[in-house]
N, C-alpha and C positions, 0 to 999 in steps of 0.2 A: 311794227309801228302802226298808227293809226292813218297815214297815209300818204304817198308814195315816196316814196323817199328813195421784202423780207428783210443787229445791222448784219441778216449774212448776206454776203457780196453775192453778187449775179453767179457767181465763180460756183462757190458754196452752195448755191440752189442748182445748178446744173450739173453741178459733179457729183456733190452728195448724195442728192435729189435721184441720179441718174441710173439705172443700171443699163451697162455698156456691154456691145450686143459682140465687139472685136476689136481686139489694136495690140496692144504690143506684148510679148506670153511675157509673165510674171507669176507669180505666187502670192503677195505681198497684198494684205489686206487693203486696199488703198482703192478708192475710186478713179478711174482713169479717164482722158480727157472726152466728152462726148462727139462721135461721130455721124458721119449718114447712118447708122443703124441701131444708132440710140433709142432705147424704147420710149425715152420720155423726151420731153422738148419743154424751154422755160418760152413761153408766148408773149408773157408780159412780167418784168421785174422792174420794180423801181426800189437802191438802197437809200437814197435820199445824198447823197455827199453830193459837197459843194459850199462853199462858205459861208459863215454865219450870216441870218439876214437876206439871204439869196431867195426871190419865188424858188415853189415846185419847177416841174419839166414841163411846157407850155406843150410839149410834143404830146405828151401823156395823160395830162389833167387840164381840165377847165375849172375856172374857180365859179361858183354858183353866187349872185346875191339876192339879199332879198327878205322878208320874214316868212312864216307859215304860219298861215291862219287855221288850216285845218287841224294841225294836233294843238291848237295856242300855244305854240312857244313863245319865249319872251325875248329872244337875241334876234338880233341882224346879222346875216352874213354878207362881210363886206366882202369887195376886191383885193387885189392888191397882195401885199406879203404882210401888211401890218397885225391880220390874225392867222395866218397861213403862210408859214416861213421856214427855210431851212438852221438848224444851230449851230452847224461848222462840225458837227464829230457825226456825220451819219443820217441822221431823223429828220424826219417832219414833224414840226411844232404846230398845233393846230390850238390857239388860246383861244380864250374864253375869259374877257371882261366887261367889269361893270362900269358901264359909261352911260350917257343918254344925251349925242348929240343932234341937236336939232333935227338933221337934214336925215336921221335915220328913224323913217317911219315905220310903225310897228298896226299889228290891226287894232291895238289897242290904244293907241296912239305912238308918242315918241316913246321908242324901245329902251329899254331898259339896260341891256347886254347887247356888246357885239363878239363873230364867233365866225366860223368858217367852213365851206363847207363845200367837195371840190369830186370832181365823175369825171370817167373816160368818155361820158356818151360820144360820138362822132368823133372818137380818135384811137378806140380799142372797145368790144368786146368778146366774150367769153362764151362758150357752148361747150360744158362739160370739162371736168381736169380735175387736180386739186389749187383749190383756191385759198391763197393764206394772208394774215398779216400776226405781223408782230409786234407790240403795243403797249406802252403802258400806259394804261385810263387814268384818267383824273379821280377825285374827290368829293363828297359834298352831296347833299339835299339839293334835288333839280338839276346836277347832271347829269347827261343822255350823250354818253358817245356811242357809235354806231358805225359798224363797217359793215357792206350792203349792198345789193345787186338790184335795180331792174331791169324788166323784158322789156324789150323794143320790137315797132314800138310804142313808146310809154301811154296806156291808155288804164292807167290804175282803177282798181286792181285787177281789170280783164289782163291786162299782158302780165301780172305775177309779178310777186315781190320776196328777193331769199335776202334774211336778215341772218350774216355769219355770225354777228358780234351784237349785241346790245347792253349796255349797261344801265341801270336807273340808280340812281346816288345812293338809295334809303338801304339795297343792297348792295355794300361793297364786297363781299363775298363773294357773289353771283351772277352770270352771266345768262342772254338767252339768245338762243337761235331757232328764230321764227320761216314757215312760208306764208304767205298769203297770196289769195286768189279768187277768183268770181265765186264769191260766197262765204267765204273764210278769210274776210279781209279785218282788220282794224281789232278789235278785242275778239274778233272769233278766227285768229289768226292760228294755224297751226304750229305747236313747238314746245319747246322743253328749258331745263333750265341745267346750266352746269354748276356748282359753289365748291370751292375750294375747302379742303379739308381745314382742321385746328381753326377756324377763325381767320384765315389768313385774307387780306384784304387784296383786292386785284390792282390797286393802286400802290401797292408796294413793291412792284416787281415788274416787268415784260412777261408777258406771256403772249404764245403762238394759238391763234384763233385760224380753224379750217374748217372746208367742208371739201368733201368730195363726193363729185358732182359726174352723174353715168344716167343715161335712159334712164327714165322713171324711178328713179332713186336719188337721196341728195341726202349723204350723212358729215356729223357735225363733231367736229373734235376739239378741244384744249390742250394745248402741249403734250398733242399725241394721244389725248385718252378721249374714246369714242363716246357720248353718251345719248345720242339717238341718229335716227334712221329712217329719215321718212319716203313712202314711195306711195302711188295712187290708191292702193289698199288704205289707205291715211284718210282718203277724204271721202269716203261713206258716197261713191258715185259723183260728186262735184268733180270739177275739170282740172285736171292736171296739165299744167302752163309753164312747163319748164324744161321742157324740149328744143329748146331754143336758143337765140343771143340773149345775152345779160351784158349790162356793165356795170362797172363798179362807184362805190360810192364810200368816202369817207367824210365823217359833219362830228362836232359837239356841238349838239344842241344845246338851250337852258331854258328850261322850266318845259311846261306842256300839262297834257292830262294825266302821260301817266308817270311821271316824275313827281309834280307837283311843284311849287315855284321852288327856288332859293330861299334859304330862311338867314337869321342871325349867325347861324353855325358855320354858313358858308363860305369862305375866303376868297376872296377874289384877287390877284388871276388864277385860272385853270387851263389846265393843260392836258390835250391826247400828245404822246409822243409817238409817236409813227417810226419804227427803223426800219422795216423793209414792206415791200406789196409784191406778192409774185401769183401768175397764174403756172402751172406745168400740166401739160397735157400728156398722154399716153399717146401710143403709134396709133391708136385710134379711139374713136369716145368711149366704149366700153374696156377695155383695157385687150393686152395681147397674151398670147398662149407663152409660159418658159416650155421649150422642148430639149429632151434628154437622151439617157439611153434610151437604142433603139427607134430613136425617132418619137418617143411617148412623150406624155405631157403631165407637169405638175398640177395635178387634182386634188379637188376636195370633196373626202368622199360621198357619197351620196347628195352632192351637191347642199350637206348638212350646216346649217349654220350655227351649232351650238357648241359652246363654248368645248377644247378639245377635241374635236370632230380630227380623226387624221389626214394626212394631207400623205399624198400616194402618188405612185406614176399610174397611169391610164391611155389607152387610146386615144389620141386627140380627137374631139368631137365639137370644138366650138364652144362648149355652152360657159355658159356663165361662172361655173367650177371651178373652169379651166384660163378664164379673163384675170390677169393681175394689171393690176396698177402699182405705182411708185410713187409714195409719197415726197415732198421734200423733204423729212423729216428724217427718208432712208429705210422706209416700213417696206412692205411687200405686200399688197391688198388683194382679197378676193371677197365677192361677199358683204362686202364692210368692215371686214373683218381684216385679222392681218397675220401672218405666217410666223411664229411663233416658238421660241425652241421650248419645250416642256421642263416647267418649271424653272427656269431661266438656269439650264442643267449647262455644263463644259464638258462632260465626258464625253469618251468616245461610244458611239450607239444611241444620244439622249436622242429620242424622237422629236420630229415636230410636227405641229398643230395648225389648228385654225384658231386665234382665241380673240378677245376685245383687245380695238390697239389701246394700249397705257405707257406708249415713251419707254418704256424699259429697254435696256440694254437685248433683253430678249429677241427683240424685235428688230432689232439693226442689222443692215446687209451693207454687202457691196458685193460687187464682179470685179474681178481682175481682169485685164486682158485676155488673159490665159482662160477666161471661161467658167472659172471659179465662182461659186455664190459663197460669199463667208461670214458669215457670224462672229466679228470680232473681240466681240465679248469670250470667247471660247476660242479664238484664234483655228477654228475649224471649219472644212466644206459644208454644204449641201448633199447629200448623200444618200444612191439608193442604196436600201439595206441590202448585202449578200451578192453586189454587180448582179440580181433580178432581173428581168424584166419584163417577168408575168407582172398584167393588169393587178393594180390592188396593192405590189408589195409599196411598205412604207418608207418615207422618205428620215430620214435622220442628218446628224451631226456627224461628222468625223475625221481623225487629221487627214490635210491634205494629200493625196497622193500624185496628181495629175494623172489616175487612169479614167477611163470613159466615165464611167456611174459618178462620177461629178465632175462632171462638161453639161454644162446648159447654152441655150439658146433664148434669146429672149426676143420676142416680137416677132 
């Protein structure tokens, strides 16, 4: 932006979400309840239920009003529930109409649209985790929904601005997630763009907007599929400002610079639907070591990040190789990347990898009680090849047996 600016139940983000470090022996691909030794923890979820017409959670969100003169938008964000409201099955409704009552001034005088648009500041935020929402954007020439973070605090863009989600109307396609910072703020903002394959429009569907967010790193995903990755190599020596608290931010905008207004084409009301907001954090900001047989640890070798690189037991050493996170989506991250069974294979012996997360079945875990990692797609462990436990051998799929060489530890 140019200037500063999950429906799964709580249940389903923390179990899902979770891999479970102990509890009760099973076998049975299933996530189980999280405990004290849970690798991940949900910090902040909001599913939205509660009856139609109901505000957000006053506990969670503050409603902002007011215009913005600095990108020229054309809406007011009022108070209240009448643009920011619950629907009775789940969501936050966040509309977007064309009105222009007296009492709502605009810089350009009496506004045009009113619209909504609501932060945790001083009641939650965030320093490192995976950060998600799930969403489905509006329509239309000159809309601007936006899911979004700043540092605190707020001294734009010295304290840094990470834009998870942005959409602008002219592409419904297309998505982008931006940083900005002392230097790279407003059009010389850093980021990329995600578009959905066949033409599909993002207003036809929900879809899960993330980033996961470690020191000096903050990568950005689409229903699970990674398409960039930014870390202070990014900013050509400028200051890297994202070390820190963030909060969150959810707004449809209408019109601005880089929208451009509403035209004839454009329907009024609109709507962000909002089903869930969750942050889940790792046992710690960089993520934790799974350890195995022999006390070694799930590595990635040569600390390589390219697509297929094997993933292997090794001596624990700390580094970064060796840091996994958990997505809520149920991934297994190192890297940026995510643990992978090759070629989304079921047999027994298919290796795995490090590859780009893309939501596939490939990519899905859980822990059993019992210590199990399992790939339910294949109904198989985590597996070192041969019960090894020379540095280096490879890690595979395999059925389950409950002997040691799939027993993990995680955090």
């Amino acid at each position: 932006m140019f200037s500063p600016r999950t429906r799964r139940r709580w249940l389903i983000a923390a179990l899902s979400a979770v891999l479970v470090a102990s509890g009760a022996a099973g076998t049975t691909a299933q996530a189980e309840p999280a405990g004290a030794d849970a690798a991940a923890a949900v910090t902040f979820s909001d599913t939205f239920d509660g009856p139609a017409g109901a505000a957000v959670d006053s506990s969670k969100w503050q409603i902002e009003t007011g215009d913005n003169v600095n990108n020229h938008e054309r809406q007011y964000y009022t108070s209240g529930n009448r643009n920011a409201a619950l629907d009775g099955q789940g969501h936050l409704v966040i509309t977007a109409r064309k009105e222009n009552p007296a009492n709502y001034q605009c810089w350009y005088g009496t506004c045009q649209y009113t619209s909504a648009r609501l932060n945790t500041a001083g009641k939650f935020t965030a320093q490192y985790g995976h950060v998600e929402a799930r969403m489905k954007i509006p329509r239309g020439q000159g809309m601007w929904p936006a899911f979004w973070m700043l540092g605190t605090p707020v001294n734009w863009p010295d304290s840094g601005e990470i834009d998870i989600m942005e959409n602008v109307g002219f592409e419904p396609s297309t998505v982008h997630g931006t940083i900005h910072g002392p230097g790279y703020s407003g059009s010389g903002g850093i980021g990329a763009g995600y578009t959905l394959p066949g033409g599909q429009a993002f207003a036809d569907a929900f879809h899960t907007f993330a980033v996961d967010w470690a020191p000096d790193s903050i990568t950005w995903s689409v229903d699970g599929n990674v398409y960039q990755r930014r870390t202070p190599a990014d900013l050509g020596g400028r200051q890297w400002v994202f070390n820190k608290p963030f909060f969150l931010i959810l707004n449809l905008a209408v019109g601005g610079y880089w929208p451009g207004d509403p035209d004839g084409s454009t329907v009024f009301p609109q709507q962000l639907l909002v089903d869930h907001v969750s942050v889940t954090t790792s046992d710690s900001s960089t993520g934790g070591a799974i350890r195995g047989l022999a006390g070694k640890c799930v590595d990635v070798a040569g600390a390589n990040t390219a697509n297929g690189t094997p993933v292997q037991l090794y001596d624990c050493n700390g580094t970064s190789a060796q840091r996994w996170t958990v997505g809520s989506d149920g991934t297994i991250r190192a890297l940026g990347k995510c643990l992978d069974v090759a070629s989304g294979g079921t047999a027994d012996g298919t290796p795995v990898q490090l590859w780009d997360c893309n939501g596939t079945a490939a990519q899905k875990w859980v822990v059993t009680g019992a210590r199990d990692i399992v790939n339910p797609q294949a109904d198989k462990c985590l597996d070192v090849t041969g019960n090894n436990a020379a540095n280096g051998t490879r890690l595979q799929i395999w059925t389950c047996t409950g002997a040691a060489n799939q027993k993990w530890t995680v955090g």
